[in-house]
ZAMARGU-4260 file (C-alpha; in steps of 0.2 Angstrom, whole numbers, plus 5000, padded with zeros to 4 digits):
<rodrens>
0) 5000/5000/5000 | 5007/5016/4995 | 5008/5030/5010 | 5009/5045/4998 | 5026/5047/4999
5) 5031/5034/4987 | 5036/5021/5001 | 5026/5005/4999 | 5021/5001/5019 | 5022/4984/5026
10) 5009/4973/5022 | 5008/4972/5044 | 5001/4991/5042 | 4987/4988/5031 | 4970/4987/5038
15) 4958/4970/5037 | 4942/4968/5035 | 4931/4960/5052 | 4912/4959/5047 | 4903/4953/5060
20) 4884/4943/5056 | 4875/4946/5074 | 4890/4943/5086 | 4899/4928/5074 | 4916/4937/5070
25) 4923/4931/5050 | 4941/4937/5052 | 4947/4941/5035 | 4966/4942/5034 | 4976/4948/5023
30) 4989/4938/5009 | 5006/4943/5007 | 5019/4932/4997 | 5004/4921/4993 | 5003/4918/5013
35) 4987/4922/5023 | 4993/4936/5037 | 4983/4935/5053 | 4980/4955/5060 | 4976/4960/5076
40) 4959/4964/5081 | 4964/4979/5091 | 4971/4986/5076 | 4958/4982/5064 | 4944/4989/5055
45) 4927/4982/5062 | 4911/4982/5051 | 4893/4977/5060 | 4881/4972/5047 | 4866/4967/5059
50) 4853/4957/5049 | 4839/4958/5063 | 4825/4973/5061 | 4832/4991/5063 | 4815/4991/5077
55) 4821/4978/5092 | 4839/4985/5087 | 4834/5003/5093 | 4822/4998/5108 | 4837/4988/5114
60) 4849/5002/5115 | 4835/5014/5123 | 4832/5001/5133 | 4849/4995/5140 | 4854/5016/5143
65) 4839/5018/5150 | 4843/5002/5163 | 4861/5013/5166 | 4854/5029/5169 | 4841/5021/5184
70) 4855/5011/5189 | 4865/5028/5190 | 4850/5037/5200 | 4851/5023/5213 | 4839/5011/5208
75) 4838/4993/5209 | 4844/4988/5192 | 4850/4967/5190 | 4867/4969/5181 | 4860/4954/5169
80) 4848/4965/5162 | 4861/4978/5156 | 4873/4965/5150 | 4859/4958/5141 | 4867/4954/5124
85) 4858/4960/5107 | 4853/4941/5102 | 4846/4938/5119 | 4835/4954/5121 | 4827/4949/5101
90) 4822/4931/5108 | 4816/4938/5122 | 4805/4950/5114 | 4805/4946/5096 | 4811/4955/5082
95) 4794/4964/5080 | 4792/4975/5098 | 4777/4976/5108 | 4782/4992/5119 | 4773/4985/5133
100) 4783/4971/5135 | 4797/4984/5139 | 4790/4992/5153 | 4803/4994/5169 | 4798/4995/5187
105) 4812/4998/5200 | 4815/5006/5218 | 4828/5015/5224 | 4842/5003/5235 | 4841/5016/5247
110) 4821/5016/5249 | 4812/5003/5242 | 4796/5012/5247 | 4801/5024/5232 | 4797/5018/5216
115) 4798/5024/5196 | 4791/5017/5182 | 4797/5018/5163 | 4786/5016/5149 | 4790/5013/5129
120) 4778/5020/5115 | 4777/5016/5096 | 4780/5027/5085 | 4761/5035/5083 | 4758/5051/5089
125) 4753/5051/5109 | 4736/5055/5109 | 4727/5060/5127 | 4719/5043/5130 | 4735/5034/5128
130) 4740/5043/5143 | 4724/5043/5153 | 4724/5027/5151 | 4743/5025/5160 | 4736/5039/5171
135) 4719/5029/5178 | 4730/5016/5185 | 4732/5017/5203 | 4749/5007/5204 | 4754/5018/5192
140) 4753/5033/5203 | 4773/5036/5206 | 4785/5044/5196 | 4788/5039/5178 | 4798/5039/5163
145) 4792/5042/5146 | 4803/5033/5130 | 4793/5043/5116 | 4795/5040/5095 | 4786/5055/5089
150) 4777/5070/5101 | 4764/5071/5110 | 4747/5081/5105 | 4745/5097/5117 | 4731/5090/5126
155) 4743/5072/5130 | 4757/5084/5135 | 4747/5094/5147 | 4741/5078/5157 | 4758/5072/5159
160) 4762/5092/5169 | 4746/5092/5179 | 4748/5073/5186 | 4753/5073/5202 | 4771/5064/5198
165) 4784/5069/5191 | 4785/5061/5172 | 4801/5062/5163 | 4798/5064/5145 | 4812/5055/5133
170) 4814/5053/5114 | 4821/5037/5110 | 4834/5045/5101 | 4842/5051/5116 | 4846/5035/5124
175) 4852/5024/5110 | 4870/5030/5118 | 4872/5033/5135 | 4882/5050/5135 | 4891/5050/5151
180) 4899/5035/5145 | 4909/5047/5132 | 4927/5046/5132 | 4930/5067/5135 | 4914/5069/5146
185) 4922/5073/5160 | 4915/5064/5179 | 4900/5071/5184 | 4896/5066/5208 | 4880/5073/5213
190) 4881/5080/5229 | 4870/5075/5246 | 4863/5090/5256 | 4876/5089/5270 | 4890/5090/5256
195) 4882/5105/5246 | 4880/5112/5264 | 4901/5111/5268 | 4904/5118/5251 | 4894/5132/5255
200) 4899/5134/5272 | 4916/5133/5266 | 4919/5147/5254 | 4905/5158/5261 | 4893/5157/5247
205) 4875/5155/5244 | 4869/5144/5228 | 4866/5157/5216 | 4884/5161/5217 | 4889/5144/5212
210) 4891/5142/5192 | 4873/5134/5188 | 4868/5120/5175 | 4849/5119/5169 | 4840/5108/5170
215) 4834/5105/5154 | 4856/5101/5151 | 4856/5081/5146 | 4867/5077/5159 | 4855/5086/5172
220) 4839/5075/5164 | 4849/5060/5163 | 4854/5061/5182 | 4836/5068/5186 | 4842/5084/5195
225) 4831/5096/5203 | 4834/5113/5205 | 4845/5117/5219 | 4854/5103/5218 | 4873/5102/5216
230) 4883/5094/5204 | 4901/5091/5206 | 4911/5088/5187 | 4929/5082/5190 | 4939/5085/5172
235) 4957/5076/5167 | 4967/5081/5156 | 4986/5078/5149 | 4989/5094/5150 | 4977/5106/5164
240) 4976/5090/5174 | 4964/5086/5187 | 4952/5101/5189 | 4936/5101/5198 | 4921/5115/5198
245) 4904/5113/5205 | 4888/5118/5198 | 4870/5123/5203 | 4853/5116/5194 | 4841/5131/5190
</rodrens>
């Protein structure tokens, strides 16, 4: 292969092919002298071609960030169902999804007695009985999340802010990655009410003098922050090297 420069690099520095068929590996090599060159698969270019339906594929993701984030908010999550592998979660469910099947009910470790419920839609528009209908059900009366595939009408919307509880409202576009899990986002430690309490004490300040993060900010809804709440983000870098600020929800 030639790098531009008119030097031919070795056939060691050339990329392979991997295609992967579900989560079968074919390891194509490459042939040099007529040989067959195993590559490493560290160094390798890796292709998914997934033959299952681009529907279960997308509800798995959502579904699996969705798992991290309650798990992050200190819920009871089973670690089996976050390591639950693409395969498994399709013949479970089935490569056509019914979004009911997919509902989560969990606790917090800290306080079983407080629970939160998520909920999965198609792809229809939310229309006002759909969510009455979530609404009408007395086990249902706790707070909730939302995985939504299109809007909901004015009217559908406007039930969800007058309920009683709080309900989360989530595209399923913003959980097919879990974004705290990004390689630059830096750490992000929520702070109890006796630590926000120190800080304050500490460098004789009130909250609205702390730098403030809204709470509309993704990692603000992924976390579930309220307003008033601390947030303490610890960044690392080659260079600046450990650096810590603290903001406020507002």
């Amino acid at each position: 292969m030639n790098n531009g420069s008119g030097a031919t690099r070795p056939i060691e520095a050339q990329f392979c092919l991997y295609i992967t068929r579900g989560y079968s590996v074919v390891e194509r090599g490459v042939r040099a002298a007529g040989k067959k060159r195993e590559m490493d698969t560290g160094s390798c270019l890796t292709n998914f071609v997934d033959d299952g339906s681009v529907e279960s594929h997308r509800y798995y993701l959502a579904r699996r960030t969705l798992m991290e984030m309650l798990r992050d908010r200190g819920y009871g999550i089973d670690a089996s169902e976050i390591d639950l592998t693409l395969p498994q979660f399709r013949a479970r469910y089935g490569q056509v999804i019914d979004p009911k099947d997919l509902k989560i009910s969990t606790s917090l470790v800290s306080d079983p007695s407080k629970k939160i419920l998520a909920f999965f839609f198609n792809t229809d528009v939310v229309k006002l009985p759909a969510i009455r209908a979530i609404l009408a059900d007395k086990q249902n009366h706790v707070p909730m999340i939302f995985v939504l595939q299109n809007k909901l009408t004015p009217q559908a919307k406007q039930a969800t802010v007058e309920f009683k509880f709080n309900i989360e409202l989530f595209q399923i576009t913003d959980l097919l990655i879990n974004i705290t899990k990004h390689v630059l986002k830096p750490r992000h430690e929520i702070l109890c009410p006796e630590d926000k309490q120190k800080l304050l004490a500490e460098y004789s300040l009130e909250d609205k003098q702390l730098p403030c993060m809204l709470q509309r900010d993704a990692i603000a809804r992924y976390y579930g922050l309220q307003k008033g709440q601390v947030v303490k983000i610890t960044y690392e870098g080659d260079i600046t090297g450990l650096h810590v600020t603290y903001r406020c929800v507002v």
